[in-house]
Biopython code that builds the backbone (N, CA, C, O; Angstrom):
import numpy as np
from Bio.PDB.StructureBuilder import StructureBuilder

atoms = [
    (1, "UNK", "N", (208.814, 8.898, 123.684)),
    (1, "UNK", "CA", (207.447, 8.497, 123.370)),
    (1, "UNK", "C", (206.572, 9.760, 123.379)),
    (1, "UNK", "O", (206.505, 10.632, 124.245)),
    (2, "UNK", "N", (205.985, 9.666, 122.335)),
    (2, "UNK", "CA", (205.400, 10.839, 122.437)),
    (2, "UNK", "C", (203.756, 11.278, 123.138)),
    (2, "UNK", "O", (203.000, 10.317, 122.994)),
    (3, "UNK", "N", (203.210, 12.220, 123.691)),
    (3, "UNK", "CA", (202.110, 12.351, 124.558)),
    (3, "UNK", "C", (200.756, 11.517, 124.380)),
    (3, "UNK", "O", (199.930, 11.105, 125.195)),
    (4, "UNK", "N", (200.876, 11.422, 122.774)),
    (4, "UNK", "CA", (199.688, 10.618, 122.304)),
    (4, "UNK", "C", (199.734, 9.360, 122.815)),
    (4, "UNK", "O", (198.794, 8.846, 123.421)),
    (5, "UNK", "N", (200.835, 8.808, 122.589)),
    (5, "UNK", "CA", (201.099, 7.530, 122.953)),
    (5, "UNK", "C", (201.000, 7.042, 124.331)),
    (5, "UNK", "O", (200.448, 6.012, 124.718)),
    (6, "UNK", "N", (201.535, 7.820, 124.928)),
    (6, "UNK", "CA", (201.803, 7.679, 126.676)),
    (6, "UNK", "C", (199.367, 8.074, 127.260)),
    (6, "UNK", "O", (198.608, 7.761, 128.178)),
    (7, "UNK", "N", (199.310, 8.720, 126.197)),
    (7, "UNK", "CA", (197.401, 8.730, 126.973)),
    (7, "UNK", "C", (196.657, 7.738, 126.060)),
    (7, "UNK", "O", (195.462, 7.561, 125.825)),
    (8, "UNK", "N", (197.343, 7.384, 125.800)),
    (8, "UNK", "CA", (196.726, 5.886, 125.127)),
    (8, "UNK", "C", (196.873, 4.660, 125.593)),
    (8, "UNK", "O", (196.098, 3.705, 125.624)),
    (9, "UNK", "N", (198.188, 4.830, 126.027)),
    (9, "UNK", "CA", (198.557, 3.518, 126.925)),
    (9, "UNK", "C", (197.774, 3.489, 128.417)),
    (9, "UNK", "O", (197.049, 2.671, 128.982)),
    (10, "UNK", "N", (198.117, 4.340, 128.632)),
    (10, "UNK", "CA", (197.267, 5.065, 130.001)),
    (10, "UNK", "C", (195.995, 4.848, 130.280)),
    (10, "UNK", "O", (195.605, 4.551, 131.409)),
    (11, "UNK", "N", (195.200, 4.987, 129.205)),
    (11, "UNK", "CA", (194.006, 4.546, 128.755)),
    (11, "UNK", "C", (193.185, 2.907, 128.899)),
    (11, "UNK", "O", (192.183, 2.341, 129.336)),
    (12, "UNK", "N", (194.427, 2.710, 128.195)),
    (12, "UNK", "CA", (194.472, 1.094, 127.463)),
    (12, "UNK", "C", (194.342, 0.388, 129.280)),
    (12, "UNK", "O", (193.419, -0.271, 129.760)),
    (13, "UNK", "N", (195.415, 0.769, 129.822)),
    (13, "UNK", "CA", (195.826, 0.230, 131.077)),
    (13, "UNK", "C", (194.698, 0.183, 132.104)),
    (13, "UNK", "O", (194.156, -0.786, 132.635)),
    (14, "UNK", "N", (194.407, 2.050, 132.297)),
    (14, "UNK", "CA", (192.549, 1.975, 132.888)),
    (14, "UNK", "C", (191.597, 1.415, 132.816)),
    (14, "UNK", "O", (190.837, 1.511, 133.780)),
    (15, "UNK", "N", (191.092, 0.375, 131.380)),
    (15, "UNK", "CA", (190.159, 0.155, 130.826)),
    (15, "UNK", "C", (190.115, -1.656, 130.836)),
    (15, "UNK", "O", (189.199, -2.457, 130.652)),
    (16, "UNK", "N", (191.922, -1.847, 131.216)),
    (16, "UNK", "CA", (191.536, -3.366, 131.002)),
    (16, "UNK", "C", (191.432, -3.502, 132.799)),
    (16, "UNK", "O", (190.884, -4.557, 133.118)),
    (17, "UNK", "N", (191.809, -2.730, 133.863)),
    (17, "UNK", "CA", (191.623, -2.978, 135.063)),
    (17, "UNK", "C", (190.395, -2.980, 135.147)),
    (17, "UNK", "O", (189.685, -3.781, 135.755)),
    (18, "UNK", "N", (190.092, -2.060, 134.522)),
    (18, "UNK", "CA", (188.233, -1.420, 134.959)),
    (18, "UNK", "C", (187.400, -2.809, 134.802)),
    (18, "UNK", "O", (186.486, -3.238, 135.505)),
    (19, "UNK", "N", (188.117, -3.464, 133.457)),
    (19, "UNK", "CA", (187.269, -4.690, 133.111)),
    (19, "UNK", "C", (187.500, -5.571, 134.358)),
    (19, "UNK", "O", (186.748, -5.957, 135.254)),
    (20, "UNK", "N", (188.580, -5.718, 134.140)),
    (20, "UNK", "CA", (189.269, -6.988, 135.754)),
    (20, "UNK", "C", (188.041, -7.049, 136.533)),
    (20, "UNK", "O", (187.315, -8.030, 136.691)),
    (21, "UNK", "N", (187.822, -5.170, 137.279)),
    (21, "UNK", "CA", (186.891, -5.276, 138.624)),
    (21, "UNK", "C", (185.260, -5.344, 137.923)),
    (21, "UNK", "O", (184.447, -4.674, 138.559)),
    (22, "UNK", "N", (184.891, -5.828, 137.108)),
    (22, "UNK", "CA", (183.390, -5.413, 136.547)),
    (22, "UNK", "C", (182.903, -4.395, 136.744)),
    (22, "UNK", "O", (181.790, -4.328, 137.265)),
    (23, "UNK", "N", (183.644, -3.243, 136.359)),
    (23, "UNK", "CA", (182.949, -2.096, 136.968)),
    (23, "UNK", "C", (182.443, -1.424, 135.346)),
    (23, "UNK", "O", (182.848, -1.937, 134.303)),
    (24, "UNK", "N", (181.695, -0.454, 135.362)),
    (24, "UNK", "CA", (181.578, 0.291, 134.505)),
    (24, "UNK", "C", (182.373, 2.267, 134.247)),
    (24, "UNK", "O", (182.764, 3.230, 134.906)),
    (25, "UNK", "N", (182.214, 1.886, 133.077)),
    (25, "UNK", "CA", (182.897, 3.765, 133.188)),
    (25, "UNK", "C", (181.823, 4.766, 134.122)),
    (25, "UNK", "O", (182.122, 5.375, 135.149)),
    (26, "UNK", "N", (180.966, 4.745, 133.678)),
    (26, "UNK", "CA", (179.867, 5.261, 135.212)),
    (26, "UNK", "C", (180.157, 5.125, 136.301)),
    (26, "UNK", "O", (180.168, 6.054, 137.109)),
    (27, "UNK", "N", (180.429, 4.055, 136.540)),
    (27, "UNK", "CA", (180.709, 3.625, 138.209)),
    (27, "UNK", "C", (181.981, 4.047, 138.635)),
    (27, "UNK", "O", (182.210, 4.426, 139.783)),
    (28, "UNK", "N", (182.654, 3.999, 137.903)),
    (28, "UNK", "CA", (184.672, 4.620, 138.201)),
    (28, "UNK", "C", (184.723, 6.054, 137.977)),
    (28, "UNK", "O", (185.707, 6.747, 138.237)),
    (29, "UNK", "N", (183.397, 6.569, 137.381)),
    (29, "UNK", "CA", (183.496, 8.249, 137.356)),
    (29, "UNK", "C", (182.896, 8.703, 138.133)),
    (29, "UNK", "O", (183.140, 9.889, 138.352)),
    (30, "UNK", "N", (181.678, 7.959, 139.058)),
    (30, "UNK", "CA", (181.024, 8.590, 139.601)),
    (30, "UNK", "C", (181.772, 8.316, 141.059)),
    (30, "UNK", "O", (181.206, 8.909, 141.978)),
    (31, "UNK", "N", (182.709, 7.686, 141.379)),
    (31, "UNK", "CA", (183.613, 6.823, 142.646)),
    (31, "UNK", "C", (184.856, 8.396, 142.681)),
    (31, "UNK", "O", (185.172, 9.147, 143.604)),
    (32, "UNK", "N", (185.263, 8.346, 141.220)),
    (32, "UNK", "CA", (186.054, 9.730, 141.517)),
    (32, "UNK", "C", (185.508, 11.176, 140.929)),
    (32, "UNK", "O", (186.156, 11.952, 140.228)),
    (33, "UNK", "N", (184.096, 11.343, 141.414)),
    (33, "UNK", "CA", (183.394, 12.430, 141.151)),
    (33, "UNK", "C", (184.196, 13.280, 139.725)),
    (33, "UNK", "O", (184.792, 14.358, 139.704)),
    (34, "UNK", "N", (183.909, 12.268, 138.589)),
    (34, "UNK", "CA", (184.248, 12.884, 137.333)),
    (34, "UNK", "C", (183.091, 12.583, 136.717)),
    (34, "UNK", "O", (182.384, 11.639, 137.069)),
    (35, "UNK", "N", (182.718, 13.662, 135.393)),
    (35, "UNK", "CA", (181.678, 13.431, 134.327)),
    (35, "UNK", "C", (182.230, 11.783, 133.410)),
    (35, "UNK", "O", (183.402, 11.692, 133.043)),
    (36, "UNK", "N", (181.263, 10.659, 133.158)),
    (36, "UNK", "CA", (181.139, 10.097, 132.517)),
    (36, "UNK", "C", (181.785, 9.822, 131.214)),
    (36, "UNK", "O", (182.283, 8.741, 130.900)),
    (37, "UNK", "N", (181.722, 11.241, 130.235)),
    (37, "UNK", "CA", (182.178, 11.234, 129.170)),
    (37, "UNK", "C", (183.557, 11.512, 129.341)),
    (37, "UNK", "O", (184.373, 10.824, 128.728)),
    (38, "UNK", "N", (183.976, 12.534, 130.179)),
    (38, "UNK", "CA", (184.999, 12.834, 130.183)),
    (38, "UNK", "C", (186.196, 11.446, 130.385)),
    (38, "UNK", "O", (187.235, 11.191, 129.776)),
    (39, "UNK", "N", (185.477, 10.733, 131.537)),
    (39, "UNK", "CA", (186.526, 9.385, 131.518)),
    (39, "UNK", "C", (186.470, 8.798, 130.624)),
    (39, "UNK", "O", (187.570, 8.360, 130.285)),
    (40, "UNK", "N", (185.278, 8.408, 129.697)),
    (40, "UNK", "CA", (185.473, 7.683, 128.537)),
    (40, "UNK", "C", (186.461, 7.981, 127.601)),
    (40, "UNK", "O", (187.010, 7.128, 126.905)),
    (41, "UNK", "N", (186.833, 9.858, 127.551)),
    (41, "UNK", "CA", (187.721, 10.333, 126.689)),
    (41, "UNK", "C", (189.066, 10.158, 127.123)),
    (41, "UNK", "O", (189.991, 10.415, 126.353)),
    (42, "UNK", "N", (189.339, 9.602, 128.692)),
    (42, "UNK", "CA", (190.837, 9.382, 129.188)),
    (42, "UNK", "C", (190.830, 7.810, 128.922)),
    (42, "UNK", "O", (191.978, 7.421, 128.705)),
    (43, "UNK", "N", (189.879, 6.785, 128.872)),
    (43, "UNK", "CA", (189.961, 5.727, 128.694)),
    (43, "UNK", "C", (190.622, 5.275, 126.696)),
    (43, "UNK", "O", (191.213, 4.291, 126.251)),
    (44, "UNK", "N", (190.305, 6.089, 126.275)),
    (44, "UNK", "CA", (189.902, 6.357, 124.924)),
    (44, "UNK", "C", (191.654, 6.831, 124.279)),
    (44, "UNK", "O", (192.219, 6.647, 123.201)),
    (45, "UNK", "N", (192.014, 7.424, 125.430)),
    (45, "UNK", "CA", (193.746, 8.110, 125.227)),
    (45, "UNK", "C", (193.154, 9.971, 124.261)),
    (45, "UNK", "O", (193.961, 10.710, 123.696)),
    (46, "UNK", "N", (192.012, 10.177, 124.342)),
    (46, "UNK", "CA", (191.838, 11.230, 123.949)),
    (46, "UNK", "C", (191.811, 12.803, 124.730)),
    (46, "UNK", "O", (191.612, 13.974, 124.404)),
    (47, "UNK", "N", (192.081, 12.168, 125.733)),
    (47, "UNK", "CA", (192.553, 13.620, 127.056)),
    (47, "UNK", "C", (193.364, 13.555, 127.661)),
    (47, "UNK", "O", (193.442, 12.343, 127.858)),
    (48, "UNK", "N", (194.635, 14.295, 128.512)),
    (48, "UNK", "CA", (194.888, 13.818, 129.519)),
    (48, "UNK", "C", (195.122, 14.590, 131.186)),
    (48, "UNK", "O", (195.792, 15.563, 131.532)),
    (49, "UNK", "N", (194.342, 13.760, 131.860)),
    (49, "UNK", "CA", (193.658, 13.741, 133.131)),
    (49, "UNK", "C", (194.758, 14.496, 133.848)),
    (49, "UNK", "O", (195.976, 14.536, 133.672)),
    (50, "UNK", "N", (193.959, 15.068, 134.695)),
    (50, "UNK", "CA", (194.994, 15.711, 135.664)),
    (50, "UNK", "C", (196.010, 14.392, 136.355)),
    (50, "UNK", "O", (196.030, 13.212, 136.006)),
    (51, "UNK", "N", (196.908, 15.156, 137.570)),
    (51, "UNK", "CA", (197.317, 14.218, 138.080)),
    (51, "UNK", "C", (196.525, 13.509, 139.624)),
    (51, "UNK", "O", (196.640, 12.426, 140.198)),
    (52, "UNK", "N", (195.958, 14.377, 139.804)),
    (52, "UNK", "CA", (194.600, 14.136, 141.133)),
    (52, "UNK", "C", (193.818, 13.105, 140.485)),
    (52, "UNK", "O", (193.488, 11.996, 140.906)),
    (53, "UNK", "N", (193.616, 13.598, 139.539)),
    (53, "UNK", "CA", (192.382, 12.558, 138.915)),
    (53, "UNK", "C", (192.802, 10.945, 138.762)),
    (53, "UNK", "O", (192.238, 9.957, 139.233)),
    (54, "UNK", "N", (194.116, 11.051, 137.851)),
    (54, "UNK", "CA", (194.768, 9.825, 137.601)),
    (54, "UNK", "C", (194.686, 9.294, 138.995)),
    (54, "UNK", "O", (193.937, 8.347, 139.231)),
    (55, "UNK", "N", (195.391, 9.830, 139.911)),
    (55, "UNK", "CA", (195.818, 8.837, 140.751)),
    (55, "UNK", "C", (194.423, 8.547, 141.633)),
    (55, "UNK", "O", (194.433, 7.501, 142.282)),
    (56, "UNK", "N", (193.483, 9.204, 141.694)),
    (56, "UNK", "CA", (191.807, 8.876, 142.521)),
    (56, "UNK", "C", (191.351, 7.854, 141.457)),
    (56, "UNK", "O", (190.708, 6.936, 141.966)),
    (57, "UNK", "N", (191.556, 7.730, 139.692)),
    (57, "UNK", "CA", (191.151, 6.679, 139.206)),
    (57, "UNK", "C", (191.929, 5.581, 139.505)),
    (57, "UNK", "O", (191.288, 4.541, 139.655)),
    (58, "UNK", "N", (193.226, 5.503, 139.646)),
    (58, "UNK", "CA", (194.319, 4.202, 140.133)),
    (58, "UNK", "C", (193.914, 3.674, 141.097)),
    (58, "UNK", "O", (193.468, 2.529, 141.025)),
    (59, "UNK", "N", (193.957, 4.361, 142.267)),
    (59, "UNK", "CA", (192.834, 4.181, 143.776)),
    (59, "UNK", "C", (191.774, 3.439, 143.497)),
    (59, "UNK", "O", (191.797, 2.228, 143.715)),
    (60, "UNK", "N", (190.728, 4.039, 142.993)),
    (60, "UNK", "CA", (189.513, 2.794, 142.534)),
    (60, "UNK", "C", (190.078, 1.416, 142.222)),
    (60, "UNK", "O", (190.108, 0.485, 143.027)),
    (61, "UNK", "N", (190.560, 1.380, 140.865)),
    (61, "UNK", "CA", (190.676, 0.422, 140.478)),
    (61, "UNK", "C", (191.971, -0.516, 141.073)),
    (61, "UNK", "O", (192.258, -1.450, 140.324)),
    (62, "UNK", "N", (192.500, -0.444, 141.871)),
    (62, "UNK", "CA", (193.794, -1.051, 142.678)),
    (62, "UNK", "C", (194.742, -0.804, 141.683)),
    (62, "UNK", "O", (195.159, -1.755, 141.022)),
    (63, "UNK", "N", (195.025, -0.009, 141.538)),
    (63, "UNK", "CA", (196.524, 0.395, 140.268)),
    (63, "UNK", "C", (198.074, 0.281, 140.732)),
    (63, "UNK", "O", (198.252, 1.407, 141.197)),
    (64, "UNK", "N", (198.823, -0.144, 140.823)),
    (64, "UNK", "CA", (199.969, 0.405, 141.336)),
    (64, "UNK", "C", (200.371, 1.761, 140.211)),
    (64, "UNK", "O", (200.347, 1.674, 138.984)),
    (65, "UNK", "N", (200.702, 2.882, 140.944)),
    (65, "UNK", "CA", (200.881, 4.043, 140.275)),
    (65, "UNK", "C", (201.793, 3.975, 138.940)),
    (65, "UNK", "O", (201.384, 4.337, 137.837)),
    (66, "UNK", "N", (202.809, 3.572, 139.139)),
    (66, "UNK", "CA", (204.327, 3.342, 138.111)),
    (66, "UNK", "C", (203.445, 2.054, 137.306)),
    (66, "UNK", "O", (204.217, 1.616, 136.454)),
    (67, "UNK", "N", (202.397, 1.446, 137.265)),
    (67, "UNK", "CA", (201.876, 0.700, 135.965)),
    (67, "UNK", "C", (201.132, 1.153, 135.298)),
    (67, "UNK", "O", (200.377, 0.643, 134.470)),
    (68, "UNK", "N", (201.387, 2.834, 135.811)),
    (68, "UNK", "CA", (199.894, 3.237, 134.620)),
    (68, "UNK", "C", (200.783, 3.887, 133.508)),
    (68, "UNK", "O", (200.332, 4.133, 132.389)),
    (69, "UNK", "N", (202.529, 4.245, 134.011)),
    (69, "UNK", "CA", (203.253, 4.350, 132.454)),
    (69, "UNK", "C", (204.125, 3.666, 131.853)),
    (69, "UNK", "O", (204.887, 2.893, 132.433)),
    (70, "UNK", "N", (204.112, 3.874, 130.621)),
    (70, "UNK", "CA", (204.499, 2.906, 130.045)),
    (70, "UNK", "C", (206.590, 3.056, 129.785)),
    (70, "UNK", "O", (207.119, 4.153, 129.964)),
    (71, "UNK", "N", (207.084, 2.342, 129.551)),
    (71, "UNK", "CA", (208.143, 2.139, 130.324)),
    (71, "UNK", "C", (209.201, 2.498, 129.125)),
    (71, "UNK", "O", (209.289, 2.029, 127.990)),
    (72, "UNK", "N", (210.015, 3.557, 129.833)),
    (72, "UNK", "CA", (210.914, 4.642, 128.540)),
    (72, "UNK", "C", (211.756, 3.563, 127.748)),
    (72, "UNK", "O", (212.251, 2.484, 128.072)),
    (73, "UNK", "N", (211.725, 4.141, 126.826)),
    (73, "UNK", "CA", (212.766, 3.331, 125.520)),
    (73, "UNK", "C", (213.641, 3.926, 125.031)),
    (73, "UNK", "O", (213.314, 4.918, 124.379)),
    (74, "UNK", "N", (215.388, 3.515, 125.153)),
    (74, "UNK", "CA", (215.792, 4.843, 125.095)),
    (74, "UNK", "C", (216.303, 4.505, 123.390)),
    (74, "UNK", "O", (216.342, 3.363, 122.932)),
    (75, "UNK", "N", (216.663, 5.732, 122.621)),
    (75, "UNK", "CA", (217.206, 5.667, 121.436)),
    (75, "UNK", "C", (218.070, 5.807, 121.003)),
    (75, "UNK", "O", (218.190, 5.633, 119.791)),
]
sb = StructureBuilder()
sb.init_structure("model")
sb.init_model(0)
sb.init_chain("A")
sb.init_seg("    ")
for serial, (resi, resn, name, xyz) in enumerate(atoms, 1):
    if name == "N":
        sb.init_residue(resn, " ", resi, " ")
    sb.init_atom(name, np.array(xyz, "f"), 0.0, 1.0, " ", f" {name:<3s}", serial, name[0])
structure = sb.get_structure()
């Protein structure tokens, strides 16, 4: 799978928890002292986040770690 794919899913995954807890992208960036836009661009699959970061955004949102990737396919 290639990188695009895997920060998209990643993304996808952040964004429907975020919804779960009613939180806003403000509120989950400012919880793991990140800029605003910048999470919008990891929510978005258009960056990808350190690994500190990921796992302080998983933390917020109750993530289990191993559900934020998406699951190898082999060929």
């Amino acid at each position: 799978m290639s990188i695009k794919k895997v920060t998209k899913y990643v993304g996808s995954e952040l964004k429907e928890a975020r919804f779960a807890m009613r939180l806003t992208q403000a509120e989950v960036a400012e919880k793991v002292d990140a800029d605003t836009n910048y999470y919008a661009k990891i929510e978005r699959g258009e960056v990808v986040p350190s690994l500190t970061l990921l796992i302080a955004v998983a933390d917020v949102l109750n993530i289990d770690y191993p559900t934020l990737l998406p699951k190898r396919t082999k060929k």
